[in-house]
C-alpha positions in Angstrom: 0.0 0.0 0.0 1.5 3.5 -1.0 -1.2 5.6 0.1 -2.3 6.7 3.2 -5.5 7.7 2.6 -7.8 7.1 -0.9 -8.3 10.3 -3.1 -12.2 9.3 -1.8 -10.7 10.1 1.6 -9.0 12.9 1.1 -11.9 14.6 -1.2 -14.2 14.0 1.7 -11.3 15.3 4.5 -11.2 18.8 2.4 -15.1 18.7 2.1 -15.4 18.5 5.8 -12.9 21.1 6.6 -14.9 23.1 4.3 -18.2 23.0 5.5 -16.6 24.3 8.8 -14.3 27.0 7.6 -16.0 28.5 4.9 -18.5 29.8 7.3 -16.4 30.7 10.0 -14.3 33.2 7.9 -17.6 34.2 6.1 -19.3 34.9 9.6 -16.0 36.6 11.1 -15.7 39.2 8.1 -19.6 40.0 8.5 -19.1 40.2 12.3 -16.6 42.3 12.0 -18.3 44.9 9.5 -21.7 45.1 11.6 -19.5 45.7 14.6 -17.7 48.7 13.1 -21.2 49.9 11.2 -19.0 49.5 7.8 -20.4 51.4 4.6 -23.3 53.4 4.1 -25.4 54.4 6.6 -22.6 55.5 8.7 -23.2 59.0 9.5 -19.2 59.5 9.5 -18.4 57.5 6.3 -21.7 59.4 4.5 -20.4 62.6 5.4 -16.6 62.0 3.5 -16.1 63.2 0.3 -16.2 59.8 -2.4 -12.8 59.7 -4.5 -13.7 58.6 -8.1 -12.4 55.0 -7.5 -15.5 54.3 -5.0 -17.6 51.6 -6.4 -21.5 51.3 -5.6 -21.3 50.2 -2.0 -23.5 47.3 -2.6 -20.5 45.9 -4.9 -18.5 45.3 -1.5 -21.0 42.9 0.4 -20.6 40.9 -3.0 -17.0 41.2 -3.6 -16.2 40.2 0.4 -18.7 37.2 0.7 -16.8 36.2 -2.4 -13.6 36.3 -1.0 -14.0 35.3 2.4 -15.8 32.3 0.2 -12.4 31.7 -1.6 -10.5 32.4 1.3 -12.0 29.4 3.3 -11.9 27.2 0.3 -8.3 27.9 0.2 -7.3 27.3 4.0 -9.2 23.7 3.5 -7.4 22.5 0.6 -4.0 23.8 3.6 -5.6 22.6 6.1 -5.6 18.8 4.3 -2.8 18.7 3.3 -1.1 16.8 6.5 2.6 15.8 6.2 3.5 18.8 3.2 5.9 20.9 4.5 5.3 24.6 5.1 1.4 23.8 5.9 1.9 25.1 9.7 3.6 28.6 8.9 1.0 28.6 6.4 -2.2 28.1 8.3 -0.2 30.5 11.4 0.3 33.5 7.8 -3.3 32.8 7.4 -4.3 33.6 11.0 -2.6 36.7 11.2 -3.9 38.4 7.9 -7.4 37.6 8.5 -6.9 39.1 12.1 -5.4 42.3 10.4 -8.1 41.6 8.0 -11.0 41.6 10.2 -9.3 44.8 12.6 -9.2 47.1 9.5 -13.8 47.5 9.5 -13.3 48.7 13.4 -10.2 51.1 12.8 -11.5 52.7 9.6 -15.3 53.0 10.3 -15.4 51.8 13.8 -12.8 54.5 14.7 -12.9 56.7 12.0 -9.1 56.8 11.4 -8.5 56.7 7.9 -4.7 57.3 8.1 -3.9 54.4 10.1 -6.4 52.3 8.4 -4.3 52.6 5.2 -1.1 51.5 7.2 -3.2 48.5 8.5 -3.8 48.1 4.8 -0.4 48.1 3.7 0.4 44.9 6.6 -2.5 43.4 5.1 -0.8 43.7 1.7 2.0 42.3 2.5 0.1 39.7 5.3 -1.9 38.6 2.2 1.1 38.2 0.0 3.0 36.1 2.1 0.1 34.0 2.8 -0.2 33.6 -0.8 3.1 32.6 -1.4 3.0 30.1 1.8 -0.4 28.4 0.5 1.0 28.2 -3.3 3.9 26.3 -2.1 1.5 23.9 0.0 -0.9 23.5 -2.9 -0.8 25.7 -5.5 -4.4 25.8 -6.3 -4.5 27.3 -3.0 -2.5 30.3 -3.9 -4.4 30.8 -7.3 -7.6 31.0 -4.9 -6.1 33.6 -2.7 -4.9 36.2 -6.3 -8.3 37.6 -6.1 -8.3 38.6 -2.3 -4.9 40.3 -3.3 -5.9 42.2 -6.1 -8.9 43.3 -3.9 -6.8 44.2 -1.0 -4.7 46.0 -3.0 -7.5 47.8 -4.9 -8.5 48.7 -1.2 -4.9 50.6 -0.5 -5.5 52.6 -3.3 -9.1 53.3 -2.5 -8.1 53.6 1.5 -5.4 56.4 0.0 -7.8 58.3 -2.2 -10.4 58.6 1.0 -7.2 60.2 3.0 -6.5 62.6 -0.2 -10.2 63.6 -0.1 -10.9 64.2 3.4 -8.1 65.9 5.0 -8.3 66.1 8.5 -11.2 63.5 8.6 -10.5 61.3 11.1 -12.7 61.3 14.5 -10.8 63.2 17.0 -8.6 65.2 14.9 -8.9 68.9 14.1 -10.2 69.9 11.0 -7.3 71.1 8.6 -9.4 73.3 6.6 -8.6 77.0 7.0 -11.2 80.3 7.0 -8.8 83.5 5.1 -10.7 86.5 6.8 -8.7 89.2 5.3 
């Protein structure tokens, strides 16, 4: 016997691992934008000024449940993959992005601080990258299902930037930067 396990073993392994995870880091990134009152209808958030890179906020409920979807799918296939090398640091890069992940909702909406939001976004970045790179070398189909969340993160640095370009002095707790001439 060569095997330890039948591919019939293993496909049911990673389908059990999904049914679990999936909805766990579905349920953690909804948690964690109710808790910070994420997106539209945020009196704070309503009252910033848009850059012309915001999409129609009902694009990002879609987009995230999407990726969080991917994202679970991905740490499965990890997860299953007993005995490869690389699968702990792996599932440990995981953990930490989707905790930096999940803190960015509270510090830009929760908080209102859209400067360190975008550093938070930038360790995400590079959080998600790694991650990437880890999963890829676990099972590369993995990786592949972690490109969108990094193309999305990214997109969200820029977007993140853009908000602190258009609302100087925006952040809760700060003092307005906008000046009055009364000559």
């Amino acid at each position: 016997m060569t095997e330890l396990a039948s591919r019939a073993q293993l496909r049911a392994s990673f389908l059990r691992w999904a049914v679990a995870l999936v909805p766990v880091v579905v349920l953690l990134g909804l948690l964690s934008g109710r808790i910070a009152n994420s997106g539209p209808g945020n009196a704070w958030f309503d009252a910033l000024a848009k850059p012309s890179l915001y999409p129609p906020p009902a694009l990002f409920g879609i987009v995230w449940t999407v990726l969080y979807i991917l994202m679970g799918l991905a740490l499965a296939m990890v997860v299953t993959s007993r005995g490869a090398p690389g699968r702990g640091l792996a599932i440990a890069a995981f953990v930490v992005q989707l905790l930096l992940n999940l803190a960015w909702s509270p510090v830009f909406f929760g908080m209102g601080r859209l400067v360190e939001a975008l550093y938070l976004l930038v360790a995400i970045d590079f959080a998600v990258l790694v991650t990437l790179v880890l999963f890829w070398r676990v099972r590369p189909i993995a990786g592949v299902l972690l490109l969108p969340y990094l193309g999305w993160v990214l997109f969200a640095t820029a977007l993140n930037w853009q908000f602190v370009e258009a609302n100087p002095g925006a952040s809760k707790g700060e003092a307005s930067t906008v000046t009055v001439d009364l000559q």
